[in-house]
N, C-alpha and C positions, 0 to 999 in steps of 0.2 A: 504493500500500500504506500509506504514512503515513498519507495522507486516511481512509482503513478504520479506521485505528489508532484513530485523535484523533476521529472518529464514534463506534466503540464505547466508548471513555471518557467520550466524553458522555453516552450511552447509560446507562453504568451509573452516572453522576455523578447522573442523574436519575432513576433508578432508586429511590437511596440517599434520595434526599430525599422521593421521593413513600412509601416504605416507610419515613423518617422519623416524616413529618407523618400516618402512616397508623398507627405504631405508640403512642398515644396514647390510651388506655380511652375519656379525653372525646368526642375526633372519632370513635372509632367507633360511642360511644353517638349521636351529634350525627346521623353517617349512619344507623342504624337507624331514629332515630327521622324522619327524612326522604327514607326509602328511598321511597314510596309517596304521599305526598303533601305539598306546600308549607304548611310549617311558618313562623310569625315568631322572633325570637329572643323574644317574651314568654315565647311557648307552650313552647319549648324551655329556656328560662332555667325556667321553671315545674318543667317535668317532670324538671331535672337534677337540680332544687333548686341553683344557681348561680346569679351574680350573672348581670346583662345584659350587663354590662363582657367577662365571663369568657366567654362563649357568640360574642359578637362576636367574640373574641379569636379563637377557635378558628374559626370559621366564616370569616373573614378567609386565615388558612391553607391551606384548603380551597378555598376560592374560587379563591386565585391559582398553587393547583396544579389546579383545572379539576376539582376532583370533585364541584363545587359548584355549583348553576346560581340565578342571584337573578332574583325579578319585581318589579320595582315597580310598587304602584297606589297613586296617592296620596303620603300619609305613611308609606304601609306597604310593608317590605320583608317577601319570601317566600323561604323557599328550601326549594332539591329537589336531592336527590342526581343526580347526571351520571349515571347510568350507562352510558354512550359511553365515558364520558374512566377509568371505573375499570375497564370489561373490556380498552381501551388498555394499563393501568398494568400488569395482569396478563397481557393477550398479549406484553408487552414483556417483562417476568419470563420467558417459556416459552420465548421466541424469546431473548432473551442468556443462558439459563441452561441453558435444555434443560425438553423434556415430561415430567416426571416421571411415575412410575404413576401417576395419578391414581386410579384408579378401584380396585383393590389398597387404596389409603388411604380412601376413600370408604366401602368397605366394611367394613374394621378402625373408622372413624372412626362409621360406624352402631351397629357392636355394642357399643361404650364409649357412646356415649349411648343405649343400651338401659334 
């Protein structure tokens, strides 16, 4: 039972931090904008209007919580959004929190962006 204990604490210790590093306008922009395909941080630093410094910064974050996936070719780094690792970050949210109505909010949440 303790082993259960000191699992779900970790659980939601990791939780906290990926809903940290997720609550952050810039990484969410950073993920939008590399939801769909491998973006560089030029390209990105471009489209933020941010520095290259600032773009690395946050992407670095992201990276080492796994929501992030890098290519290198060459001199050039790429990066693409995980999506593995962030429907993880949210099955884990449903499973230590509970299933919420989703679909009740889905619907209220359609008609406000009407």
């Amino acid at each position: 039972i303790k082993e259960d204990i000191l699992e779900k604490m970790k659980e939601k210790k990791n939780l906290a931090k990926a809903f940290e590093i997720l609550g952050n306008t810039t990484r969410l922009e950073i993920l939008k904008i590399i939801r769909t395909e491998e973006k560089c941080v030029d390209f990105i630093s471009k489209k933020l209007k941010l520095s290259q410094p600032t773009i690395s910064y946050h992407l670095k974050l992201l990276l080492n919580l796994g929501l992030v996936k890098q290519n290198k070719v060459a001199q050039w780094v790429r990066y693409k959004l995980n999506e593995k690792k962030l429907e993880e970050v949210f099955a884990d949210f449903f499973k230590t929190y509970g299933n919420f109505e989703l679909k009740k909010r889905e619907k209220n949440l359609k008609i406000i962006l009407q």
